[in-house]
Every structure is written in C-alpha cells, then in structure tokens.
C-alpha positions as CSV (number, residue, x, y, z in Angstrom):
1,X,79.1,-160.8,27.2
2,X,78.7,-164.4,28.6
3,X,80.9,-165.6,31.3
4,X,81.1,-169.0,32.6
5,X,79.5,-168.3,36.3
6,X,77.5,-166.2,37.9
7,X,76.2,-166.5,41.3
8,X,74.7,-165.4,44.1
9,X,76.7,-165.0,47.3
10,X,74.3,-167.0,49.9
11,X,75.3,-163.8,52.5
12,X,72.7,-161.2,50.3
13,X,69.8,-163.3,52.5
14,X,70.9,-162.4,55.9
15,X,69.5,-164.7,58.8
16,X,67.9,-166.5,56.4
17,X,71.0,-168.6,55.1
18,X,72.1,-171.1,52.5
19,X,69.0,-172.5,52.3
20,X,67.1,-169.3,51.1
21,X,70.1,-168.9,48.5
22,X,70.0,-172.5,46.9
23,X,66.1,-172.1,47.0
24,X,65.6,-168.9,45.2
25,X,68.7,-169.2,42.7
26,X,66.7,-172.7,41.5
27,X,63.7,-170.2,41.0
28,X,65.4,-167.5,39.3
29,X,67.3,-169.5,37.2
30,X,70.9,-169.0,38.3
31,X,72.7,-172.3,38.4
32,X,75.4,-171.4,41.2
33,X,75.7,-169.9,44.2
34,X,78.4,-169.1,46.8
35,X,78.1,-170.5,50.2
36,X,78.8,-169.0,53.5
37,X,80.9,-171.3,55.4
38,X,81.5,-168.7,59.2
39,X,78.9,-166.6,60.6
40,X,79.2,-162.8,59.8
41,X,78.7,-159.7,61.6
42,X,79.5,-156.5,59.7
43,X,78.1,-153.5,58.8
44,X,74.6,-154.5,57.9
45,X,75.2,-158.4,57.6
46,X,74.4,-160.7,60.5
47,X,74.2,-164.3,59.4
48,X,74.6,-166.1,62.3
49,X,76.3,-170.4,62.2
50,X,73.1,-171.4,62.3
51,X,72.1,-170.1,59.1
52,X,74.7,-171.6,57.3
53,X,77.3,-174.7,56.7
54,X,80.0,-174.5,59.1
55,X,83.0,-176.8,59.7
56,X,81.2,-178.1,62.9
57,X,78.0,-179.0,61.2
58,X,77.3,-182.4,61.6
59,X,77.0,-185.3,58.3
60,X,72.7,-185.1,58.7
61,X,73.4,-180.9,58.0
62,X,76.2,-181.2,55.5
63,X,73.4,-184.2,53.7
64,X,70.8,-182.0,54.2
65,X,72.4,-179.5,52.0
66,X,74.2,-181.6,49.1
67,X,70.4,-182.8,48.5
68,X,68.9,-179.5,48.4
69,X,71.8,-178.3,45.8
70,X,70.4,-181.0,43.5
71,X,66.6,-180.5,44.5
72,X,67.2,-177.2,43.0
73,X,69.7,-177.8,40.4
74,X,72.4,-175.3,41.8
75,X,75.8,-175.7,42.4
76,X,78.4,-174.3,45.0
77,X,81.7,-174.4,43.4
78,X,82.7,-171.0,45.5
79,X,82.4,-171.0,49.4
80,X,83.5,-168.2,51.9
81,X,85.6,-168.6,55.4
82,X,88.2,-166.2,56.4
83,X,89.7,-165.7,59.6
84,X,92.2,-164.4,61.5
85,X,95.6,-165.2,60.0
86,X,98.0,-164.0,63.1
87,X,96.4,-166.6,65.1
88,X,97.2,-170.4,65.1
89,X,93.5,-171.1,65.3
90,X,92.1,-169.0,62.5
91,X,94.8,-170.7,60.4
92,X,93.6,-173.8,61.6
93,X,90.0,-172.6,61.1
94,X,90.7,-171.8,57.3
95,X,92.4,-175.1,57.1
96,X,89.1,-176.9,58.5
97,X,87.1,-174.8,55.8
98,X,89.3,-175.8,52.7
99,X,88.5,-179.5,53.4
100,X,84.6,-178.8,54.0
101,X,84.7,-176.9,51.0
102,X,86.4,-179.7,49.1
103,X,84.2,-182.3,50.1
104,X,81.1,-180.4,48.9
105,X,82.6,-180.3,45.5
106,X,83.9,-176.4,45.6
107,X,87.3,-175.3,44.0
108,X,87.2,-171.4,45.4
109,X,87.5,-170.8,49.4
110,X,87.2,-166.4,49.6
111,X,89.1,-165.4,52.7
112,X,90.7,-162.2,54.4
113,X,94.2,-161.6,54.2
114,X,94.4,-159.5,57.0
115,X,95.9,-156.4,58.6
116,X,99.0,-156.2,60.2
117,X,100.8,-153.6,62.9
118,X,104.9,-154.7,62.3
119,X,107.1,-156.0,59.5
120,X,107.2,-158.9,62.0
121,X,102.6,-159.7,61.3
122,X,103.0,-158.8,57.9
123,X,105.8,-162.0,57.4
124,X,103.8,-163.9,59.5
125,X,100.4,-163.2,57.3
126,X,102.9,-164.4,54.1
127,X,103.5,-167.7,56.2
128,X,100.4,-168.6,57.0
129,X,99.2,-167.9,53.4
130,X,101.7,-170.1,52.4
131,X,100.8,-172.6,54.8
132,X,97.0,-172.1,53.9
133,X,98.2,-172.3,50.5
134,X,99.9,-175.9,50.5
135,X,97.0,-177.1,52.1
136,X,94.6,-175.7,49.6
137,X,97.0,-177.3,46.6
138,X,96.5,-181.3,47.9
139,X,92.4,-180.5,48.2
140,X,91.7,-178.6,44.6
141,X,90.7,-175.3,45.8
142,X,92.5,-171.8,45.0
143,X,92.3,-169.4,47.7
144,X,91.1,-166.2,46.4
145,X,92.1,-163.2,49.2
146,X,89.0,-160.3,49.6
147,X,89.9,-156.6,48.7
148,X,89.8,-156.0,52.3
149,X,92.0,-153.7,54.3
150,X,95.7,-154.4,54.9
151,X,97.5,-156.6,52.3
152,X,95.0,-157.0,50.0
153,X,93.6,-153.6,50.0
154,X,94.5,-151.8,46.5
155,X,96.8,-152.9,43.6
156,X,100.4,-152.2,45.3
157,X,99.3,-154.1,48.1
158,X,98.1,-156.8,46.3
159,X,100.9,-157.3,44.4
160,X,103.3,-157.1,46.9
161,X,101.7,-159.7,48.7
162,X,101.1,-161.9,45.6
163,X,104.8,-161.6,45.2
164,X,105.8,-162.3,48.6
165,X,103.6,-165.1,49.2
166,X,103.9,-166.6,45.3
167,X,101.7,-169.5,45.6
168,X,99.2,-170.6,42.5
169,X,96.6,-172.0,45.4
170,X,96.4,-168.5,46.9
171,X,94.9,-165.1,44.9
172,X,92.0,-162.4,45.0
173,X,88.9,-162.1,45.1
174,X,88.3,-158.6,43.6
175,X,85.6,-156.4,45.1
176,X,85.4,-153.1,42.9
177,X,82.7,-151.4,45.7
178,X,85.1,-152.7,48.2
179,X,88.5,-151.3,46.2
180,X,86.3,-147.8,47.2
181,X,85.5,-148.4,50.9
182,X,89.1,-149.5,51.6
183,X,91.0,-146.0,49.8
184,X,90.5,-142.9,48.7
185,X,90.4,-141.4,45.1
186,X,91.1,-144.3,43.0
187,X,89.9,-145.9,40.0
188,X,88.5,-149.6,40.6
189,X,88.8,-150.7,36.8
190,X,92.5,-149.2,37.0
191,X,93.2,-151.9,40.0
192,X,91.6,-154.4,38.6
193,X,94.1,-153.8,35.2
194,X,96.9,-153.8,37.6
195,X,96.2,-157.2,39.4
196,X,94.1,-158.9,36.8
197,X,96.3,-161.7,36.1
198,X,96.0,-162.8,40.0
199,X,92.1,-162.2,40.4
200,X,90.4,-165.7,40.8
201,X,87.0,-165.2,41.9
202,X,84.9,-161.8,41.7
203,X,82.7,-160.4,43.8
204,X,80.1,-157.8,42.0
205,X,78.6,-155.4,44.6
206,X,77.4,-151.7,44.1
207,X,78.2,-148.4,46.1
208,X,78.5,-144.3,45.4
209,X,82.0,-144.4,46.1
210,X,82.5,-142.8,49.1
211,X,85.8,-143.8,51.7
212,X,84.2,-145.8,54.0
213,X,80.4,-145.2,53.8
214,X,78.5,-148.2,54.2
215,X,76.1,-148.0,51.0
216,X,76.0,-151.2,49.1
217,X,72.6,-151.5,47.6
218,X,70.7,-153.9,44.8
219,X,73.7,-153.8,41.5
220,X,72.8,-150.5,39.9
221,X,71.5,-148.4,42.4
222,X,75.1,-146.9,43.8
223,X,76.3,-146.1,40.8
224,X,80.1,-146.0,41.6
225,X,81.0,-149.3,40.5
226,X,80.7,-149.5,35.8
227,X,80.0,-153.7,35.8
228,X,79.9,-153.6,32.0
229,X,83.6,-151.9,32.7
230,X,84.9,-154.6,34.3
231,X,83.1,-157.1,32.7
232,X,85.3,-155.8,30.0
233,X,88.3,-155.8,31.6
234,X,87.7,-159.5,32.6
235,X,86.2,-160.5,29.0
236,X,89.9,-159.0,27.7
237,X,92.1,-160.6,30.4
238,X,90.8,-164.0,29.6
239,X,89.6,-164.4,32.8
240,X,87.5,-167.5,33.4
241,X,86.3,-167.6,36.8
242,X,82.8,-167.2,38.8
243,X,80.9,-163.6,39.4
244,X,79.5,-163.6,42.8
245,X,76.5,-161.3,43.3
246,X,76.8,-159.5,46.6
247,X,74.8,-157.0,48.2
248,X,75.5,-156.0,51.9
249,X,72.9,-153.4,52.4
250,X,72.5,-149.7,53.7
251,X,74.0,-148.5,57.0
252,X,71.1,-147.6,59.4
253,X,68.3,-149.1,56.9
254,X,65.2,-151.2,58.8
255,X,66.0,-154.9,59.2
256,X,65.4,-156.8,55.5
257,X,62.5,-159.1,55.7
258,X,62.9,-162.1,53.0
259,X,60.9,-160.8,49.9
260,X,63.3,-157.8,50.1
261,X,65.9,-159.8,50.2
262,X,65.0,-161.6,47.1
263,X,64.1,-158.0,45.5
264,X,67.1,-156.7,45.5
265,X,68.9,-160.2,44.2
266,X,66.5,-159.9,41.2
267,X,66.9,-155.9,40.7
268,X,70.8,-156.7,40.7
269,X,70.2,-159.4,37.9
270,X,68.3,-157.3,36.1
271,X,71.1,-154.6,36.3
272,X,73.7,-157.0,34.8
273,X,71.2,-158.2,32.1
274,X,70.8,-154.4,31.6
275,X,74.5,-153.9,31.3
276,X,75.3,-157.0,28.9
277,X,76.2,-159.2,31.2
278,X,74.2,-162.5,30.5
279,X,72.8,-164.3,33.6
C-alpha cells in the first residue's frame, strides 16, 4: 500500500530537535517530517523551546530552518502546537501557531482538544474550537485534534464533539496506541471505522495495550497496535492524508542518546516496510 505521506514526527529525537529530524529524514530517505512547534514534557518526552520552532523564534531561526528543509530536501507540511483551550492565552497561543505554521508552508496544525470538569468547559472547548477553527480557515491549515483524553478521547467523544463544533478547518488526528492509553477494552481499528470520515492527519505509534502504561517503543515492538490494519482501513476510506511516525519511548528507560534515537526511527520504518506500508 502506498500513501501519499509519511513522516517522522520531529518529537521521536528528544532534546535534539527539528534539526536532528530534517537531517536524518534527508538521510533516510523520507521526504516529510512533522515539526514541533511548543516544548513538550510528558511521560518520556522532554523537548524543550529551544529544540524546536516556536512562535517566538526570531526571522534568523525561522530562516535557518526553511534552508535546512531544502538542504535536505524534506518538507513540513504537518506541525504540532496544542494548548490549553479554557484559557484565553492558549487560544491565543494556538492562534499564534496556525500563522507560523502557515508561513512555513504547512496545511495540518495537531493540537489537544482538552478535558473539561462542567457542561459549562465542555461549551466553552466547542467555542474556542470554533474560534481556532475560523482562524485556521483564512490561513489553509485544518486543525486535526489528538486522541487525547476528554473530547477527543474514543469514537463517541469524538463524534460528539465533531458534531458540536462542525467546522471543516477542525478534525483528528488519530493515535491507535493512544486510543489504548486513553480507555479500557476497546478496539483501535473499530474507532478508527467509527470516525474515519473526520480523521485528517495520523499519528502511527506502537504500544502492548495496556490502560495507561507508558510503553511506546520503535513500530513493531508493542505489538498492540495492527498498522497494516489501519492502513487498510485508511486505504478503503479514501483517506488521503500524512502518516506521522511517532515513538515516545519507555517509562523508566535510561535517557536516549542520538543513535538510539535514530535506531528506533529506522526499526519503525522497517516495521511498516515489513507490514506493506511503502515508505
């Protein structure tokens, strides 16, 4: 099966940023990647601002980086920003994103959609994806919402929020391994049926399936998550969009040096190779 994009989520090499992403996908062969465009602290990813493109970086930065996309003959058509959606300022933050994203050339900005504690949040998460939504639509980039807890977490919420919010700038970015860390006993290629038609972006990462166990190795090593499954899926959906490699790593595992980093981003493209999926 050949799909249009695949790339490697610039977050798989830690501390070591963008830069290590564009640098080894010109190596490897892979013509994309997606960019990180806010620091990260979860789990077992720490990629602090300064290892990445941020809305603050300054024109010398953000030049820096458009000439080492064509040094290595990548593109970044998918970037990654979320924030917090109940507060003015991460609305503003996403807003700020969108237009960096945008002027780098991207279409795809991958953000949260949040949790919420009251009818009253979850409204106001609907509003601000609205608003996020109508910004996104004057600058040419779709929103596509992470498989992360609260309105996005499984199929019924995500499409009760699609229907709520009902905006063609703003859908998901599915996350099989993260459709498993979010709930308990369910199938990730049944969600991904149910809420195919809004999925815009894809993120492929491994894991062995267990509710909230922080286990997501090189593609192929969990074991929980069938790619060539939802490749399938996708191949009979029609769906055209980007497959974003991502591996977060092991709870508790040593600190990843580089090559290891790279290892495992090879191993994983191996995996997909092995599995049909042409890279």
């Amino acid at each position: 099966m050949k799909f249009p994009v695949i790339e490697v989520f610039s977050n798989c090499y830690g501390a070591y940023g963008v830069q290590a992403a564009i640098s080894h996908a010109g190596e490897i062969g892979l013509s994309h990647v997606e960019i990180s465009l806010a620091p990260h602290q979860m789990g077992e990813v720490n990629v602090p601002a300064e290892a990445i493109i941020t809305e603050k970086s300054d024109q010398r930065r953000i030049e820096g980086f458009q000439k080492s996309l064509v040094t290595n003959d990548v593109k970044a058509l998918s970037f990654n920003g979320g924030d917090d959606l109940l507060d003015p300022d991460g609305v503003a933050r996403v807003k700020s994103r969108i237009d960096l994203a945008s002027k780098l050339g991207g279409n795809i900005l991958i953000a949260d959609g949040g949790e919420f504690e009251d009818h009253r949040q979850e409204f106001d998460l609907y509003d601000a994806l609205s608003e996020i939504g109508d910004h996104a639509s004057g600058r040419g980039i779709v929103v596509a919402l992470e498989t992360h807890a609260g309105i996005t977490q499984n199929s019924e919420n995500i499409e009760k929020t699609m229907s709520a919010v009902a905006h063609p700038n703003v859908m998901i970015n599915f996350d099989a391994a993260n459709i498993l860390f979010y709930n308990r006993a369910v199938d990730p290629l049944r969600e991904l049926e149910r809420v195919i038609r809004f999925v815009a972006h894809m993120h492929l990462k491994d894991s062995r399936g267990i509710f909230q166990d922080w286990y997501f190795p090189s593609l192929g090593e969990g074991g929980a998550v069938d790619f060539r499954s939802i490749a399938a899926v996708c191949e009979n959906a029609g769906y055209s969009g980007a497959f974003s490699v991502e591996i977060e790593g092991v709870k508790g595992e040593p600190l990843l040096d580089l090559k290891e980093r790279r290892r495992r981003v090879e191993q994983s493209l191996s995996h997909l190779r092995d599995c049909g999926i042409g890279v």
